[in-house]
C-alpha positions as CSV (number, residue, x, y, z in Angstrom):
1,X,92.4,40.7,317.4
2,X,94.8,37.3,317.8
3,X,93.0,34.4,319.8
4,X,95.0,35.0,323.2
5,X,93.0,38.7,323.0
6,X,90.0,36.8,321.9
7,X,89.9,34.5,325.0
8,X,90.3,37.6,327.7
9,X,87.8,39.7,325.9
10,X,85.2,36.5,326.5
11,X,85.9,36.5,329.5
12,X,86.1,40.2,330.3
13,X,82.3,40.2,328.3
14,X,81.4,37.0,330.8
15,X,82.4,38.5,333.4
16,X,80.8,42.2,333.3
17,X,77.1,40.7,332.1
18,X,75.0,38.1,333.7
19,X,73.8,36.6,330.4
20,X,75.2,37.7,327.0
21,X,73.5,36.1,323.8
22,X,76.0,34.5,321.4
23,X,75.3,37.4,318.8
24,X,76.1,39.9,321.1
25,X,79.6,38.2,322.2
26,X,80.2,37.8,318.3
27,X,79.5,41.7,317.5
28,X,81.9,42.5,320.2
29,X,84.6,40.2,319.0
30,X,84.1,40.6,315.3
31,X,84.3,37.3,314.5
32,X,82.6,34.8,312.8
33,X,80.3,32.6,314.0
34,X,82.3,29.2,313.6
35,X,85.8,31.5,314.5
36,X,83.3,32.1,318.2
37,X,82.3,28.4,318.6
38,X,85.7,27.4,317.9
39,X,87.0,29.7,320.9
40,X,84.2,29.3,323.3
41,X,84.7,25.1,322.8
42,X,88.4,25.4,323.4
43,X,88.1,28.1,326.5
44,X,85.4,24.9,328.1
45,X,88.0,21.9,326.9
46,X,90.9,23.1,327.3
47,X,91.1,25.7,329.9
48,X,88.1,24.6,331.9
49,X,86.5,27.7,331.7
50,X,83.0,27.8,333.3
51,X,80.9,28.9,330.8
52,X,77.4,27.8,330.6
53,X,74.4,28.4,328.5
54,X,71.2,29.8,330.3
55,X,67.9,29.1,328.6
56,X,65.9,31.2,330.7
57,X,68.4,34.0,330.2
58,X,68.6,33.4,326.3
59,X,72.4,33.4,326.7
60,X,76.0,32.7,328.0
61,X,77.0,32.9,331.3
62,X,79.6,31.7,333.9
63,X,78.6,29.2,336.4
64,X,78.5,31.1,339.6
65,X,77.8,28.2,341.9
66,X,81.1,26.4,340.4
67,X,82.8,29.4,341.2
68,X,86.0,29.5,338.9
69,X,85.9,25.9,338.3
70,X,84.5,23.9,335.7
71,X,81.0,22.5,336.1
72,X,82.4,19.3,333.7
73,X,85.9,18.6,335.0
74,X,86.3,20.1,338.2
75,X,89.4,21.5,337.6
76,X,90.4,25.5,338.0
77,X,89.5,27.9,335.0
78,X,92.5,30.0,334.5
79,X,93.2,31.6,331.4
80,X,97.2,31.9,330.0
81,X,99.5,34.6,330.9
82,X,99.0,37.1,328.3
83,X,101.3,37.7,325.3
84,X,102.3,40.2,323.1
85,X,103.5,40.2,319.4
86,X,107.4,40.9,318.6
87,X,107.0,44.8,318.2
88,X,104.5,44.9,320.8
89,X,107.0,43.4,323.9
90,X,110.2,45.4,322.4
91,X,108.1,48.2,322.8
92,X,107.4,47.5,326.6
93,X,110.7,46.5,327.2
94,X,112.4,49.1,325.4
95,X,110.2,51.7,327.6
96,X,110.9,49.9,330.8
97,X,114.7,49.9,329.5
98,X,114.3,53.9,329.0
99,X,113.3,54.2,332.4
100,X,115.6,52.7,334.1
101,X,118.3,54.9,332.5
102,X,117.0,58.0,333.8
103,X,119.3,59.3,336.1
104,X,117.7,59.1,339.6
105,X,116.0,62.6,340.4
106,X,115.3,63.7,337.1
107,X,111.6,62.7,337.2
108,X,111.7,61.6,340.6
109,X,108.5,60.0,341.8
110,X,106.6,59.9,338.6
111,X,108.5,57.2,337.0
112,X,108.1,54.8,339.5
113,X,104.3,54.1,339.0
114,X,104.6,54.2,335.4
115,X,107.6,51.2,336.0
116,X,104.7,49.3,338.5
117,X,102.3,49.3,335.5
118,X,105.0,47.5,332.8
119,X,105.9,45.6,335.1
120,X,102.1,44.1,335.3
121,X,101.8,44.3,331.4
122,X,105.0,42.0,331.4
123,X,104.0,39.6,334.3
124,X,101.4,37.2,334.9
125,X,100.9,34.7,337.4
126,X,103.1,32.2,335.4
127,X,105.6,34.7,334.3
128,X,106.6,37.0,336.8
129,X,108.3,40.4,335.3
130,X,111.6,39.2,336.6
131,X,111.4,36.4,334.5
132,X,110.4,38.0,331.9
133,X,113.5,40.7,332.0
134,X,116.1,37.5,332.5
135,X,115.2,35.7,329.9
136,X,114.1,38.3,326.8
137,X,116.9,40.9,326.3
138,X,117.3,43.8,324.3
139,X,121.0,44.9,324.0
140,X,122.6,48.3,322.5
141,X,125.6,48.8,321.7
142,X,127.8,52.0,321.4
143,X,125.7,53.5,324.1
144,X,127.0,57.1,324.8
145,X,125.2,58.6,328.0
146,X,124.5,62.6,327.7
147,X,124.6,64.2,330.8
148,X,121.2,64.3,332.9
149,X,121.4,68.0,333.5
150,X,121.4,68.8,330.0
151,X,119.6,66.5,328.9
152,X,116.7,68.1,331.3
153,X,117.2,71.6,330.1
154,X,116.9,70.2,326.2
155,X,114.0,68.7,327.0
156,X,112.5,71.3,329.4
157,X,113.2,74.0,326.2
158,X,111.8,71.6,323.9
159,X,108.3,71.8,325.7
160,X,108.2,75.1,326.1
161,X,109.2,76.2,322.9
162,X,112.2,78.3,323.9
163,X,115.7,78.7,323.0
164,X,119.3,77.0,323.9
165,X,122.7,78.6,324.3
166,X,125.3,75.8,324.5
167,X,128.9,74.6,323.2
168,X,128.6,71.9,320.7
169,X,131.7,70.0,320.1
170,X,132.8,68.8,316.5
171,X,134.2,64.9,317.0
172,X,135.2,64.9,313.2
173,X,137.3,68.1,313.7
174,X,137.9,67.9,317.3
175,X,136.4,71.9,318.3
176,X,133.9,72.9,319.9
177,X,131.7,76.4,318.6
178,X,128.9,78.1,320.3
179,X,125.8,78.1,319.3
180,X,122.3,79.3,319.6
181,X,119.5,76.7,318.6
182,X,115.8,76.3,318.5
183,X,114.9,72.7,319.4
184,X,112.8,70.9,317.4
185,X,112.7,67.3,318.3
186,X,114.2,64.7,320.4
187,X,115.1,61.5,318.4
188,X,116.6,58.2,319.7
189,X,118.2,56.5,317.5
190,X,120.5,53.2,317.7
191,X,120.4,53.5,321.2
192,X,121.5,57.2,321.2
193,X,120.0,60.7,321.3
194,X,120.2,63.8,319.0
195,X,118.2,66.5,318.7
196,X,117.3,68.2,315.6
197,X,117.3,71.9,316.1
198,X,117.5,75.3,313.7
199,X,120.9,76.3,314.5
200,X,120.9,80.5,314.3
201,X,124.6,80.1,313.6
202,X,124.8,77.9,310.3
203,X,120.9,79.3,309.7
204,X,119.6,75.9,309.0
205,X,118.7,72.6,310.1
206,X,120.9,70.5,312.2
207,X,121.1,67.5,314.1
208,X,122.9,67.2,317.4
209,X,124.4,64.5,319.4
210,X,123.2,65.3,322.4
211,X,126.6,64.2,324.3
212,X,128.1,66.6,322.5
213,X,126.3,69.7,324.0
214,X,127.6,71.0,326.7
215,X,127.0,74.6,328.8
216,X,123.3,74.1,327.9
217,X,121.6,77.6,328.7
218,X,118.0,78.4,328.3
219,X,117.1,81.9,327.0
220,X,113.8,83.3,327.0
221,X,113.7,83.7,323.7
222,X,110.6,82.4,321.5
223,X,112.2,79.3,319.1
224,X,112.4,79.8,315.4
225,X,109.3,77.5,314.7
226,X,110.0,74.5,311.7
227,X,107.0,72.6,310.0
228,X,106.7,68.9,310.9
229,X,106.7,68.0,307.5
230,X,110.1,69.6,306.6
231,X,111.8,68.1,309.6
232,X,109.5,64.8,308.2
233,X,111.0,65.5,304.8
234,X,114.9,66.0,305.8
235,X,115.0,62.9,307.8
236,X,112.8,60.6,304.7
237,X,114.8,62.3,302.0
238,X,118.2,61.5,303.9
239,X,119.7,58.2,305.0
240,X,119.8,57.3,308.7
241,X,120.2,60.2,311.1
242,X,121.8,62.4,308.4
243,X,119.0,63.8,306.3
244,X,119.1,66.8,303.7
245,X,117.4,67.7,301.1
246,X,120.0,66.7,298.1
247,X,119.0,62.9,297.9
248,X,120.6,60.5,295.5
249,X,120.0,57.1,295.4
250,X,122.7,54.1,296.3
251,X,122.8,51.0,294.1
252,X,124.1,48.1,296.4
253,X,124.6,44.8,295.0
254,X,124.7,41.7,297.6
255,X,125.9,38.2,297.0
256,X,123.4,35.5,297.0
257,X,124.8,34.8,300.3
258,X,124.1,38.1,302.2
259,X,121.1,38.2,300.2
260,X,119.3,35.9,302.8
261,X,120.0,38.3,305.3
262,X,119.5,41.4,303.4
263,X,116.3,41.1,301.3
264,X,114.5,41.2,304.6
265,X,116.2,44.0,306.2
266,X,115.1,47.8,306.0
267,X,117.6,50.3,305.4
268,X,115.0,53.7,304.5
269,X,111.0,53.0,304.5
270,X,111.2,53.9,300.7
271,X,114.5,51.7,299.9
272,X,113.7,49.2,296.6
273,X,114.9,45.7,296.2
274,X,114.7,42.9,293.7
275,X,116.7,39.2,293.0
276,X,119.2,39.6,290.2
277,X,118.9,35.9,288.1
278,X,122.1,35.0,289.6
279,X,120.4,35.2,293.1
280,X,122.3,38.3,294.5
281,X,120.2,41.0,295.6
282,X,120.0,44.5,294.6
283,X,118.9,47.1,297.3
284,X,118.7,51.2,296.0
285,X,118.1,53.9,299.2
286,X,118.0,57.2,299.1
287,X,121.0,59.6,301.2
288,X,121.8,63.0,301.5
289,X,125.0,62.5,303.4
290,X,127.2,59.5,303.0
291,X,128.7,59.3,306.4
292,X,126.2,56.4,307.7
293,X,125.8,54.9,304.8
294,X,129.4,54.2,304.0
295,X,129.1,52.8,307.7
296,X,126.6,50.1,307.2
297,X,128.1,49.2,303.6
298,X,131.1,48.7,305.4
299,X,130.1,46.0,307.7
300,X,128.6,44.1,304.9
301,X,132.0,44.2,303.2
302,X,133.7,42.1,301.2
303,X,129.9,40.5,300.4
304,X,128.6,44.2,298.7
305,X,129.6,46.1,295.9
306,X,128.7,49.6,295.4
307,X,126.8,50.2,291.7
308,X,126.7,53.9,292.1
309,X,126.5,56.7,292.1
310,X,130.5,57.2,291.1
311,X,131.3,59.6,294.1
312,X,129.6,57.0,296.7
313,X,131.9,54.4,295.1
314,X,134.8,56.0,295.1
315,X,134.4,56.9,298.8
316,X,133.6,53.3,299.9
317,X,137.1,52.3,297.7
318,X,138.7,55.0,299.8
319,X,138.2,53.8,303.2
320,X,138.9,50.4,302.0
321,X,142.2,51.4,300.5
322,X,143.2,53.1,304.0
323,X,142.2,50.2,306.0
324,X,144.0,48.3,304.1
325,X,146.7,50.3,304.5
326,X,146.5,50.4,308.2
327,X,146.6,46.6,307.8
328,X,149.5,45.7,305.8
């Protein structure tokens, strides 16, 4: 618990009980005792908060004749607009982002309430939520909107555990093949969404860009369930979006320059990194399928060599050699 969460639990506690001892308000917080005397000190000199200690009451209390004022200065107790940590707002903006993207319809009347309440989490009485939404941003790029009807009928057979009948259309070889799936889970990732599914054609696991799917039918047919953990194990094994059970490991070399940038960047939750002695930095993650890897060494290009393994190499020199190509 940060001080900001500190200072509304106080008052929250001073607030719900007449007379609180300090103990009690210290149990509650977790604190220590100097850590509580600290916060209570600040909360009376700095933000005028009304607090008060009752002797007949053996405890803490808020002056109720000076209402919300301060019984010392005078001035208006007020406590800051509240805050949250850097995962904590992405998270509320990035659901009140998702929302707003929902075509209108879809969920109809249920969303707006759910909007009302993030729009209070984000607001205060110094920060109102339109504030707040011009002047943090969160920005993705290479969006690509599925269509809201099939989106709802992957989603609705995802819930109730039936199958799909669709067309799913190949951008790497340009065709489109039907298919029957059993969906598994809904991912968004970098901005987009795919669905990992068992596909009854290839008889195995898949992942779908769900842009791609088109002619989404639901059958009532049962799904062909798959074990969290081996849908857990194909996406931690892999690299990105493309996971698989094959996994080798990449061995990226940085310069010392992209090395400020890259040593504090995570690639895979199970990628290793060290400084070389010459300051360049050495970053191994795991992939089944190269196709997003090669992507992200890429853009890191001409400041990353790839170490190994040979065939990973060789492809990165490949699309080098073609763009180059393209180029001259």
């Amino acid at each position: 618990m940060d001080r900001t969460e500190r200072f509304y639990r106080i008052d929250q506690l001073l607030n719900e009980q007449r007379c609180l001892p300090f103990e009690a308000i210290q149990e509650a917080l977790g604190v220590s005792r100097a850590t509580l005397r600290r916060d209570m000190q600040y909360l009376r000199d700095r933000l005028n908060a009304p607090i008060i200690y009752d002797r007949m009451g053996g405890g803490y209390r808020f002056a109720q004749e000076a209402g919300r004022a301060s019984p010392v200065s005078g001035h208006k107790y007020e406590l800051p607009g509240l805050w949250f940590n850097a995962s904590e707002i992405y998270a509320l903006l990035m659901m009140q982002q998702l929302l707003n993207t929902v075509q209108p319809g879809l969920l109809g009347p249920h969303i707006a309430p759910l909007q009302s309440r993030l729009s209070a989490l984000l607001g205060s009485q110094q920060n109102r939520p339109e504030d707040i939404e011009d002047r943090i941003r969160i920005v993705h790029t290479g969006q690509r909107a599925p269509e809201p009807a099939n989106f709802a009928l992957i989603a609705s057979a995802l819930l109730k555990r039936k199958r799909l009948k669709l067309q799913h259309w190949h951008r790497g070889r340009d065709e489109t093949t039907a298919r029957e799936i059993s969906p598994q889970r809904l991912v968004f990732y970098r901005g987009n969404w795919y669905l990992d599914a068992w596909c009854h054609l290839r008889k195995d696991l898949r992942s779908f860009a769900v842009e791609t799917l088109t002619d989404v039918e639901l059958l009532d047919k049962a799904t062909k369930e798959v074990a969290a953990k081996v849908l857990d194990s194909r996406v931690q094994n892999g690299y990105g979006i493309f996971g698989g059970e094959r996994t080798q490991w990449a061995q990226l070399r940085f310069t010392p320059a992209r090395a400020r940038w890259v040593a504090s960047e995570q690639w895979h939750p199970d990628q290793r990194g060290s400084v070389l002695p010459d300051g360049s930095f050495q970053l191994d993650v795991p992939y089944s399928i190269e196709t997003e890897l090669v992507m992200d060494i890429l853009r890191h290009m001409p400041e990353v060599e790839v170490l190994g393994p040979p065939a990973l190499r060789t492809k990165v020199r490949d699309k080098l050699a073609a763009a180059l190509k393209a180029h001259s």
